[in-house]
Every structure is written in structure tokens, then in C-alpha cells.
N, C-alpha and C positions, 0 to 999 in steps of 0.2 A: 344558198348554194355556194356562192363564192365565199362565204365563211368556212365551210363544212371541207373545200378544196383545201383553203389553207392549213386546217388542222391536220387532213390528212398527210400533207408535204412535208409539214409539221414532224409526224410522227415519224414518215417514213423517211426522214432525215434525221431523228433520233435514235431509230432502230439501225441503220447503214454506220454514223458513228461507231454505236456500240458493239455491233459484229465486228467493225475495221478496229477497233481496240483490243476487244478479243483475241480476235485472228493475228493480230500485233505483239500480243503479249503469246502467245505460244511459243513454246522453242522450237527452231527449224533443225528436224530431224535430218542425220549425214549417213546412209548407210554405206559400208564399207566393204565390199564383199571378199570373202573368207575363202582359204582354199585348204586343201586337207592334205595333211601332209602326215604319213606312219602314222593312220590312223586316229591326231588329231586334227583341228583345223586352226589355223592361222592367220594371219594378218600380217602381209609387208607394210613394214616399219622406215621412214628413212631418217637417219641417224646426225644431225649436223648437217646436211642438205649434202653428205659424203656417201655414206657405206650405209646400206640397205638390207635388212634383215627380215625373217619369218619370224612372227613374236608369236607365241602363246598368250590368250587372252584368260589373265588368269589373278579374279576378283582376289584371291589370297593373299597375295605377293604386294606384302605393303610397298617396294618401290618397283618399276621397270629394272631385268635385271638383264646382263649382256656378256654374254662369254668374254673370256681374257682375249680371245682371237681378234676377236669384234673390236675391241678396246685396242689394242695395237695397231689396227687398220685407221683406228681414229687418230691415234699419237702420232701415227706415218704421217697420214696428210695434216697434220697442223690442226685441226680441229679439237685435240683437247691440248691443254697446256695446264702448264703447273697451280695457275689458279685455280681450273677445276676439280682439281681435288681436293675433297672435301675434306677426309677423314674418314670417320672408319663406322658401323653400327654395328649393333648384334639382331644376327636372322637368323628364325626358325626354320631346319631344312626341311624338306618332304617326311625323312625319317626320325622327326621328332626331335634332332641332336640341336645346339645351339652355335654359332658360329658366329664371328666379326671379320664382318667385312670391306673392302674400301666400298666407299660412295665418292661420286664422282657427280658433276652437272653437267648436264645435257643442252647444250643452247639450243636446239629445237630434235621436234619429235612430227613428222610427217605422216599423219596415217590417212588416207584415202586424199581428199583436198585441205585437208583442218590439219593446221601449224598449231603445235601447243610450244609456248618458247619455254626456254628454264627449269628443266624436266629432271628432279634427282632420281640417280640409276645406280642400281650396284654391280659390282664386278665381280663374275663368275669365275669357275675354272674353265678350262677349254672346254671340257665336255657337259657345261653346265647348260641350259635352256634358256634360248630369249624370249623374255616374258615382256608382256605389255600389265603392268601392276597399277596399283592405285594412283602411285605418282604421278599416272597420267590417266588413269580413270577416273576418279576424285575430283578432277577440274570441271568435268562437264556436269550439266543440271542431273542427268541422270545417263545409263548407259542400257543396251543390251542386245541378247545374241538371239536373233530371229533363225533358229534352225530348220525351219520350211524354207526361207531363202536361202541360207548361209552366210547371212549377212553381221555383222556387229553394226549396230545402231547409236549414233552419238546424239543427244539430246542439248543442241543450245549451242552458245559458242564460249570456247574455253573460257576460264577465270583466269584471272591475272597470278602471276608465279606468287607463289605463299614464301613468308620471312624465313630464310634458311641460317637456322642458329648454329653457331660455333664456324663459321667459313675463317681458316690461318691465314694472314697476311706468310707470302714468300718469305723464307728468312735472309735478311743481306750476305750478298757473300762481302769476303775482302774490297773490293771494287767498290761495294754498293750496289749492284746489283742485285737481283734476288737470286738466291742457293740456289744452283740447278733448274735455273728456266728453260734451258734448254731443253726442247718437247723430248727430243732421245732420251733423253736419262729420267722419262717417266714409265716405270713398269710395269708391269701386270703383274697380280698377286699370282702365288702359283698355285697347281690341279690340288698341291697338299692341304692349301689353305681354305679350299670352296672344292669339298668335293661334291656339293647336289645342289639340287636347286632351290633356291630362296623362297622363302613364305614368309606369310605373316609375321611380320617382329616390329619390334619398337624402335625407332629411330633415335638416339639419343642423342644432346649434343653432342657435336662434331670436335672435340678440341683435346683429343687426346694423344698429339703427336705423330700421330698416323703421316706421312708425308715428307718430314723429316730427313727419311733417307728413302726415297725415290731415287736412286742413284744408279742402283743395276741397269746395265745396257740389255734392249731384249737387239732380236738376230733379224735382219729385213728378210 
């Protein structure tokens, strides 16, 4: 009898482990809830722990993309500066056209309680659409949009920022300083350059001068 106890303690302390491993290795699901806005729905975004935006959750859109507006609110309070900008890619718009854009980085992206840091975004026109794209979908295990709740479902906890090739070193001014650090004299591409919204495109190295002359002053 006292043998036949120990196996069973045995067992049911094999079985307790391996549930607790299990249950271990799952990813702990974040759901984020959605709100619908002109008829689609949305998700607040918070942008550098500053300026906080409705993003469209939208698997297409190889990066997070963010009106020009958006991006000025950022260059106001000091949250982007000249090292973030990247350079420039080419995105496919809604209407099939081809476009290059600036890419910028993100030093974090806030959606519900989940910080993803170092998040590449491109830069719309004013009337372009904030999108929540792969550049920040891509990092979790998996994603998805529970429309009986309304919820976006994040699976796991982010990945660490992926190698972001071609990033310019500032160029010296006279001084030694670097050209045009000063955040004012970084601008927003204009409505003529991004007239829709970004989709799926290929990211290509970043190192094609794009940056260079960030020099236009924009208006507070």
C-alpha cells in the first residue's frame, strides 16, 4: 500500500510539472479593445510616450505609417530628432501606384499595456491614414482581430527590434557638429509626395541620401 501511494505522488507530480510547463510555454494573450471610427475600427496608438493616435489595424502595410501632422507633433516635443530618420523606401499605395517614402524610427509604440520599442514608420501626407502595419505586427508570436469582441489580440510578448540596415550617421556641419540637428529643421514630406495610404512594399536599404536636406522649417 505504501508503495502503490508513492507511485501514485510519483505520477501526480509528473503530471503537475508537465501541465506547469505547458501552461509556461503558451503565449499570454493582450487583448486590446477596438473602437470604430467612419466605419472602421481602430486602435489608440501612443507614439514616443508623446502624441497618441487612432491606427488602422492593417496586416498589408509592411511598416506603421503616420501622417505628416502626426510627425510634426513629434519634432515639436523633441521626440524625433535627426538621427531618426532613416531614409527613404518605396510603398505600394491603396491604388496600385508606387511611391518613396521617408522612414523614420519609432522609439516606442504603446498599444493597450504592451511597449514594442524601435518601431520603423513611414511618413504620410496630411490626409494619409494611421496605420498599425507589420513593423509592429511581425514582432509578436502571432496577432488577431476578435470581431465578436472588438478586440485586437496580441500573442506573446514582443521581440527584440530587428537590424535596421542603411541608418546615416548626421553629417558634420563646420563646427563639428552634426548638419542640422536641430529637431526644427526636420520636415514633413509634403501631401504632393504621399498622396494615399501605404501598403505592402519592400523596404530597401536606407542609404540613399534621403535626409541630407531636412532643412525646410515647418509652421508651430
Amino acid at each position: 500500500m505504501k508503495f502503490t501511494t508513492i507511485k501514485l505522488a510519483v505520477a501526480t507530480a509528473i503530471l503537475a510539472a508537465g501541465l506547469g510547463a505547458s501552461q509556461a510555454a503558451a503565449p499570454v494573450n493582450t487583448s486590446v479593445p477596438m473602437k470604430k471610427d467612419g466605419g472602421v475600427y481602430v486602435v489608440p496608438v501612443s507614439l514616443n510616450g508623446t502624441v497618441t493616435v487612432d491606427c488602422i489595424v492593417d496586416s498589408g502595410a509592411s511598416d506603421v505609417n503616420i501622417p505628416a501632422g502626426v510627425f510634426e507633433r513629434l519634432v515639436r516635443a523633441g521626440t524625433i530628432k535627426r538621427e531618426d530618420i532613416l531614409g527613404s523606401a518605396v510603398y505600394t499605395l491603396a491604388n496600385g501606384s508606387n511611391e518613396r517614402g521617408r522612414t523614420i524610427l519609432l522609439k516606442s509604440l504603446k498599444v493597450g499595456n504592451i511597449v514594442v520599442k524601435d518601431v520603423v514608420a513611414s511618413v504620410g501626407g496630411e490626409q494619409s491614414s494611421a496605420l498599425l502595419g507589420q513593423s509592429f505586427l511581425e514582432r509578436f508570436t502571432s496577432w488577431s482581430l476578435d470581431n465578436n469582441k472588438h478586440v485586437l489580440v496580441l500573442a506573446g510578448l514582443p521581440s527584440a527590434a530587428p537590424e535596421i540596415r542603411g541608418v546615416r550617421s548626421p553629417r558634420p556641419g563646420p563646427s563639428g557638429a552634426p548638419h542640422g540637428s536641430d529637431p526644427s529643421n526636420v520636415s514633413p514630406p509634403s501631401e504632393a509626395q504621399h498622396p494615399g495610404t501605404r501598403r505592402g512594399g519592400n523596404r530597401p536599404p536606407m542609404n540613399d541620401g534621403v535626409g541630407d536636406d531636412l532643412t525646410a522649417q515647418h509652421s508651430n
